[in-house]
Residue, then its C-alpha position, 0 to 999 in steps of 0.5 A: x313266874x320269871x325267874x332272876x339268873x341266880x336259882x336258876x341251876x337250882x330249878x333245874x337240879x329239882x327238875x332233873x337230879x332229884x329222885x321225884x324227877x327221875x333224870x328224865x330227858x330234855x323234852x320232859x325237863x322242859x315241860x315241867x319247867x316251863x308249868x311253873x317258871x320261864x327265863x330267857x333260853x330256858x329250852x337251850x339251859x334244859x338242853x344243857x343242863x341235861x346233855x352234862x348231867x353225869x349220872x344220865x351220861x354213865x346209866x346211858x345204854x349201850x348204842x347210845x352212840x354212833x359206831x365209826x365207819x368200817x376198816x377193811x383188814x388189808x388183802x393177804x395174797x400169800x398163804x400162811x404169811x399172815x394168820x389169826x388165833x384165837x382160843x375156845x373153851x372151857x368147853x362144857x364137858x372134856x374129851x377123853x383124853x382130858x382135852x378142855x380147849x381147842x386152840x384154832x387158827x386162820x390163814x388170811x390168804x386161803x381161809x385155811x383153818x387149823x384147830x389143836x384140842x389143849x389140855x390147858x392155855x397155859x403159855x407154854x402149851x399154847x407155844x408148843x401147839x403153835x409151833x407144831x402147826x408151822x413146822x408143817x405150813x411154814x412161819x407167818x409174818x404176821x399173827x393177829x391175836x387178843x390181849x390174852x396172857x397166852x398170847x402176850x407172856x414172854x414166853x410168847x414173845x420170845x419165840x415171835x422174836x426167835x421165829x422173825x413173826x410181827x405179833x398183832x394184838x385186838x383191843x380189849x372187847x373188840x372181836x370184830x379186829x379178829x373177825x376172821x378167827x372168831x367166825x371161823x370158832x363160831x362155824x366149829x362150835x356150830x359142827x361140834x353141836x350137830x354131831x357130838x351132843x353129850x359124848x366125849x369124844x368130840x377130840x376125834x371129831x376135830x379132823x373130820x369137821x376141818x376137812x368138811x370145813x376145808x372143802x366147801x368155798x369160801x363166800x368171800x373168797x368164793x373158792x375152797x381153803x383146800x383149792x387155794x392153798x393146794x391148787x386142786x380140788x380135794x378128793x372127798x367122800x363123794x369123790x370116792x362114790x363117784x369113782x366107784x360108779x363110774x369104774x377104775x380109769x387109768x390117768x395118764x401120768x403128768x412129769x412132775x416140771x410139767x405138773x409144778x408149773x401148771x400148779x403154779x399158773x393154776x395158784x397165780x390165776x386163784x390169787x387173782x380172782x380171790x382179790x377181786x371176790x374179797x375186795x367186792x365182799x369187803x365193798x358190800x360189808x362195808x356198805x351195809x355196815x356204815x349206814x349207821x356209822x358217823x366218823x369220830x375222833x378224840x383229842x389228846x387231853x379230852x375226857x371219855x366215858x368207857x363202855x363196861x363190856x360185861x354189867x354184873x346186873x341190869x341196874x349197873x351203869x352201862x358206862x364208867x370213868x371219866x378218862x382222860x385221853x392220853x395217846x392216839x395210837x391210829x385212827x380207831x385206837x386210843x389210850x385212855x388213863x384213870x382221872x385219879x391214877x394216870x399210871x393204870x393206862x388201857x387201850x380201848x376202840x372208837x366205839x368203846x369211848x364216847x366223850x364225857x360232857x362236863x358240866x361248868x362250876x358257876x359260883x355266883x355272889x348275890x349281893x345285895x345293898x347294906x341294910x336291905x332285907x333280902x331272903x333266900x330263896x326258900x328252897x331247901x331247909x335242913x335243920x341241925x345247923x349250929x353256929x361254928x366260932x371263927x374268931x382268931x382267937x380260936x385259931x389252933x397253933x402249932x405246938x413247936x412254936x414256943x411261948x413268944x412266938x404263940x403271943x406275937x402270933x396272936x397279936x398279929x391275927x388280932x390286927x387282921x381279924x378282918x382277914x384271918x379265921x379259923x375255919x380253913x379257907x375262909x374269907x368274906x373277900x373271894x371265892x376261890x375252888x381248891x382242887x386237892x389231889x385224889x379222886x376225880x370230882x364228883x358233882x355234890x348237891x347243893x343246899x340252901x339255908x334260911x336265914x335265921x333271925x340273929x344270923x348276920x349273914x346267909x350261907x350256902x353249902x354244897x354238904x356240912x362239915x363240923x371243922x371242930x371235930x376233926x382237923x382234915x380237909x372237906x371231902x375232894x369235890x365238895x366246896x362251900x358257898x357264902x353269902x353276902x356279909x351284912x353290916x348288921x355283924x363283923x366282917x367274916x362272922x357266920 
């Protein structure tokens, strides 16, 4: 069957929206179309209808979208100006001392690691922990961490202000900025798992496991933290065995001039080589990575869908929103704001936003020559539907006018009756959406009625509403469709 332009949205909503269609894809969509039904690019129509369905862009899974190229963090050269810290825990069982977390931290340059065992992450905990590791290292320039409170109470803040360090922040479920930091507690658990099992003293095991971590080389530096920041090796347990094999030697002693500039020239040539090891790992991971990355950007004004990074249960939606796109902050970072409140605003990553595929709102008359006889498309039916009055003299007015100007009112809907109603906002002489402020719109379903016998004209809603019972406005989003008058009733009649 050839199908006119008009039920056309409607074929495809049953093909696609309704349960017994189950939101299938494009390709099953079309197929069950085009069994019964053809029109000129139906196949492109599907394809559409299917790519700005909403429900299908919100239950979509999580890969449904190409990740954006890797950036390389930039190469860090000095030990100790730019470090990262991150937090672990709650462990599972506390130590000893009542120790429940370990604040770790990562040197950029020497891949140096720290780690305290805290008590709590309350601000001022954390700052005082800080604060004693770079009394002894120096202060950074630069700190990267997350968004959590510890790290962005003004506490925090102040003593980044008062100690000269720039405080860099992740976005939100973005790890992968703080990469650094969050392999390195990977590695830590990895040892505290081997060697603590259930016990309670794993806060003593804390010195051992970063002195075993400290020694070993670095892949992608390919030297040790110890080697790089201290320029020698460190003197291990299998030192020690060593020297007791092969006896005491006495070592002639260095002046210590002589001792500092060979440090130096020693530090100078590892920085070097570190550069080009770092760069050549950067290279390949970078390589690996954008095989299956493409490059995307959004526009300020454009509407997004944001990845939920935790799903309460399997049947949650993988993605909510939309959002409205209201800042680029760099090349991968973006602010996005609710539809419905611009002032909550949230920072989020490339790869946590996809673009939201609106669908257009077509609003098409169907008209059709006096006096000829023309039936719905018999699609949907609901029963219930009573006649509403419309006629000016139902018209409610208000109370603070008085007497007079009540009857020179009414007498001037009795010359327009043609144009006046009492239903809110209707007219047989346009159709016009009325967007009222709240909620974003949602997509309502449409239904067609019958034209019963006596009824001088069809009707067409999206949901019905008694307006007699009660004075406030349709639900936002929802809009009714009339039909074609008929000369067979008066103007405006329903």
């Amino acid at each position: 069957m050839v199908v006119p332009q008009g039920p056309r949205q409607e074929l495809l909503r049953l093909a696609h929206d309704i349960p017994l269609a189950g939101h299938l894809g494009q390709k099953k969509t079309r197929h069950r179309l085009a069994r019964a039904f053809f029109w000129p690019r139906l196949s492109e129509d599907t394809r559409e209808f299917c790519r700005t369905c909403p429900v299908c862009q919100k239950a979509g899974k999580a890969g449904d979208h190409p990740r954006v190229p890797l950036r390389p963090m930039p190469i860090i050269q000095e030990p100790f100006s730019r470090v990262a810290v991150d937090l672990i825990g709650p462990l599972p069982r506390p130590s000893a001392t009542g120790k429940k977390y370990i604040l770790t931290i990562v040197d950029y340059a020497t891949r140096y690691p720290e780690a305290v065992a805290l008590a709590n992450i309350q601000a001022d905990t954390v700052a005082d922990a800080l604060l004693r590791v770079f009394t002894r290292v120096g202060f950074p320039r630069e700190i990267l961490s997350d968004q959590g409170t510890q790290f962005t109470a003004e506490l925090t803040q102040q003593l980044w202000r008062l100690c000269g360090v720039k405080a860099l922040h992740s976005a939100p479920y973005h790890p992968q900025t703080n990469g650094l930091c969050e392999r390195f507690n990977g590695t830590l658990k990895q040892l505290l798992r081997a060697f603590v099992h259930e016990r309670k003293d794993w806060e003593q095991y804390l010195p051992h496991l970063l002195f075993a971590y400290r020694e070993v080389p670095q892949e992608s530096t390919g030297y040790s933290p110890f080697e790089l920041l201290y320029g020698r090796q460190v003197r291990g347990p299998l030192d020690l065995v060593r020297s007791q094999w092969e006896g005491k030697q006495e070592e002639d002693g260095v002046p210590v001039v002589s001792y500092v500039l060979k440090l130096r020239e020693r530090l100078a040539e590892l920085a070097g080589l570190v550069r080009e090891n770092v760069e050549a790992a950067q290279t390949q991971q970078k390589t690996w990575y954008d095989r299956a990355a493409c490059s995307r950007s959004f526009c300020v004004g454009e509407r997004v869908l944001v990845l939920k990074p935790q799903r309460q249960n399997k049947l949650q939606a993988a993605w909510q929103g939309p959002y409205t796109v209201v800042t680029r902050l760099g090349d991968t970072t973006y602010v996005v704001a609710s539809c419905a409140n611009t002032r909550i605003q949230r920072t989020y990553h490339v790869n946590m936003l996809k673009a939201f595929h609106e669908r257009p709102e077509s609003v098409e008359a169907i008209c059709a020559p006096a006096g000829e006889e023309t039936e719905p498309f018999p699609l949907v039916e609901l029963p219930g539907v009573t006649k509403q009055p419309s006629g000016v003299e139902q018209v409610q007015l208000g109370e603070a006018l008085g007497s007079e100007k009540q009857a020179q009112v009414r007498q001037l809907l009795r010359g327009y009756s043609e144009v006046f109603s009492a239903l809110p906002g209707y007219t047989d002489q346009a159709i016009h959406p009325v967007d009222t402020p709240g909620s974003d719109l949602c997509d309502s379903r449409h239904t067609v009625f019958r034209r019963q016998s006596g009824r001088p004209c069809g009707l067409r809603f999206g949901r019905c509403w008694n307006w007699g019972s009660s004075s406030r406005p349709p639900a936002h989003g929802h809009r009714p469709w009339f039909w074609y008058p008929r000369r067979t009733g008066p103007p405006g009649s329903v």
